[in-house]
C-alpha positions in Angstrom: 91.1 100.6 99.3 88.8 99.1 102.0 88.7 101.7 104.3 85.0 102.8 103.6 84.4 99.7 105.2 85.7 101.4 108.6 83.9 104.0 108.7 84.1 104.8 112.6 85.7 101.8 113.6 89.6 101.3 115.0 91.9 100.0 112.6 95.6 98.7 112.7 97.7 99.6 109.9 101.4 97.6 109.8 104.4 99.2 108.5 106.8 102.1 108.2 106.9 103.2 104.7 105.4 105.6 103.0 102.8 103.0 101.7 102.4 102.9 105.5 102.2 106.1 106.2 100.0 107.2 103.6 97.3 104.6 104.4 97.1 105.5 108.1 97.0 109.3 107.2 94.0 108.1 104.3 92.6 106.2 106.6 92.4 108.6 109.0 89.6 110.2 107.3 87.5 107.4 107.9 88.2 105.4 110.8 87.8 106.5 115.1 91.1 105.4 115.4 94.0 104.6 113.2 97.3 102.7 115.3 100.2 101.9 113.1 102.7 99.0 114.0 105.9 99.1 113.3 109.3 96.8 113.6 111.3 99.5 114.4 111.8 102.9 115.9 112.1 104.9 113.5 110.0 105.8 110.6 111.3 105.1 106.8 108.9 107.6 105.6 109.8 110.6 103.8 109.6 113.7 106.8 106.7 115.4 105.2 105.0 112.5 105.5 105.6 111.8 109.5 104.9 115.0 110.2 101.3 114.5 109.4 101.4 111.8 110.5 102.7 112.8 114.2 100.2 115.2 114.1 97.1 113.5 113.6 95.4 113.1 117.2 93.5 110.2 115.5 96.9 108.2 114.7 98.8 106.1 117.7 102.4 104.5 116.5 103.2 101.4 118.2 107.0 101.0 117.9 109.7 98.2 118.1 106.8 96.0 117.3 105.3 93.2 114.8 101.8 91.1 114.5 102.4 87.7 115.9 98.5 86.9 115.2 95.3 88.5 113.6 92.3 87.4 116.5 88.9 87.2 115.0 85.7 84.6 114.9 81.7 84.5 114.3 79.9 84.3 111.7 80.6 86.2 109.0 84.3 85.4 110.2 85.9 89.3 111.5 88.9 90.7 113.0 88.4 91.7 116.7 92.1 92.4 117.6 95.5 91.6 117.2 98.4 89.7 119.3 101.8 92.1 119.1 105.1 90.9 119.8 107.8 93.4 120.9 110.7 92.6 118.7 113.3 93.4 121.1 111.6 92.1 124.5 109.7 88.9 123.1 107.1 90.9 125.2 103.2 90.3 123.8 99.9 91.5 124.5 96.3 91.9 122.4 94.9 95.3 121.0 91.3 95.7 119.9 91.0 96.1 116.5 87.9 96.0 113.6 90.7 95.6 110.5 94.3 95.3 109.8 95.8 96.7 106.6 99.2 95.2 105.6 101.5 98.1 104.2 104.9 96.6 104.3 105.7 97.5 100.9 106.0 95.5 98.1 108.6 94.9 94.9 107.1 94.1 91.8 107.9 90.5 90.7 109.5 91.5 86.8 112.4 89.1 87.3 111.4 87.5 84.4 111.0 90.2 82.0 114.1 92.2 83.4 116.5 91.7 80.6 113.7 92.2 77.9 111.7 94.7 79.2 111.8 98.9 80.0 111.8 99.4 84.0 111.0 102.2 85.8 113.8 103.3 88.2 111.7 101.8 91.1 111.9 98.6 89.5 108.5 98.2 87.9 107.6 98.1 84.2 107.5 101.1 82.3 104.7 101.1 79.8 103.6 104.1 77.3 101.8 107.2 79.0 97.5 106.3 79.1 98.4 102.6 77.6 99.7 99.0 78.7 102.2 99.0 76.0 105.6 98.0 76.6 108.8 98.5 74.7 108.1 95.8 73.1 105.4 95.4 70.3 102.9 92.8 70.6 103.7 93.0 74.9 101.7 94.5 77.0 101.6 95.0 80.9 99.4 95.5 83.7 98.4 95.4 86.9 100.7 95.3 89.8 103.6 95.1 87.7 103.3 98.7 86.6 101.2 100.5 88.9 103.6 102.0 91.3 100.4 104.6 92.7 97.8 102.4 92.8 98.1 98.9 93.7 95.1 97.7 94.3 92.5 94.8 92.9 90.0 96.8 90.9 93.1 99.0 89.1 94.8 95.9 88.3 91.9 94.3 86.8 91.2 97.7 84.9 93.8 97.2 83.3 93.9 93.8 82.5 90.8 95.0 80.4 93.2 97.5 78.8 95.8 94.9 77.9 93.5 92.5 76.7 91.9 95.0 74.6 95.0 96.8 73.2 96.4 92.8 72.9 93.5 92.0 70.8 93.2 95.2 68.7 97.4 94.4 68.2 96.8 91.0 66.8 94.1 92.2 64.6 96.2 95.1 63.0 99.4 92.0 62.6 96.5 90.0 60.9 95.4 92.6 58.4 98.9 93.7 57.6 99.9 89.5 56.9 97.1 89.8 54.6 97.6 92.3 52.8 101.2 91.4 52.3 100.5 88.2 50.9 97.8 89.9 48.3 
């Protein structure tokens, strides 16, 4: 995550998950002021979850509302605020901001690989415990595909690394063994 980068500064964080939720609540520890937007006006989160988050003086909730523009300029191009839209009054107006973190959720994109490949009941690939393995030899899989916890940049390319190098130690194991058969 980003957040060290908002150390003391406000920051808008848009959804109503628990990916939501969890990020304002992280982010909390870093930031003067965390205000989450959200479509609706209710929480999806699980309860444990919005309680800490409703108790967090640092944490505003801005219901029944969505991002109709991200403001920013100068040089190094920032963020300085946001334009929200009120979903059910068309109303709008601008907040101050110094970042925005997206939390809608995501679903992994395994529609190709769904009638070959293990999932995990949350839809994403299952792959062996500590490894990019799948159920499959000879396929491996990484990134945001598996990492239900995670999901960021720097784990995905971690393991990339793995699958490349458990990819590569595969095909050299399938070489040997070809070899050795045809001996």
């Amino acid at each position: 995550c980003d957040g060290f980068f908002y150390r003391g500064k406000e920051v808008v964080v848009v959804g109503g998950g628990n990916t939501a939720v969890e990020e304002a609540l992280y982010l909390a520890n870093l930031a003067s002021k965390v205000t989450v937007v959200h479509r609706r006006d209710t929480l999806r989160s699980e309860r444990i979850l919005q309680d800490r988050l409703f108790n967090n003086p640092k944490i505003e909730v801005i219901w029944d509302s969505a991002i109709d523009e991200i403001l920013g300029g100068g040089m190094p191009k920032s963020v300085t605020g946001v334009r929200l839209k009120n979903v059910k009054t068309g109303e709008t107006r601008e907040l101050s901001t110094d970042g925005v973190f997206i939390a809608i959720g995501h679903a992994p994109s395994v529609e190709l690989f769904k009638d070959q490949l293990e999932l995990k009941p949350n839809g994403y690939l299952k792959t062996e415990p500590d490894s990019t393995k799948t159920n499959i030899p000879g396929i491996f899989a990484a990134g945001d595909v598996t990492d239900d916890i995670y999901r960021q940049a720097v784990t995905a390319a971690g393991m990339g690394c793995m699958a490349a190098l458990e990819a590569e130690r595969f095909l050299a194991e399938h070489d040997l063994s070809e070899t050795q058969a045809a001996e």
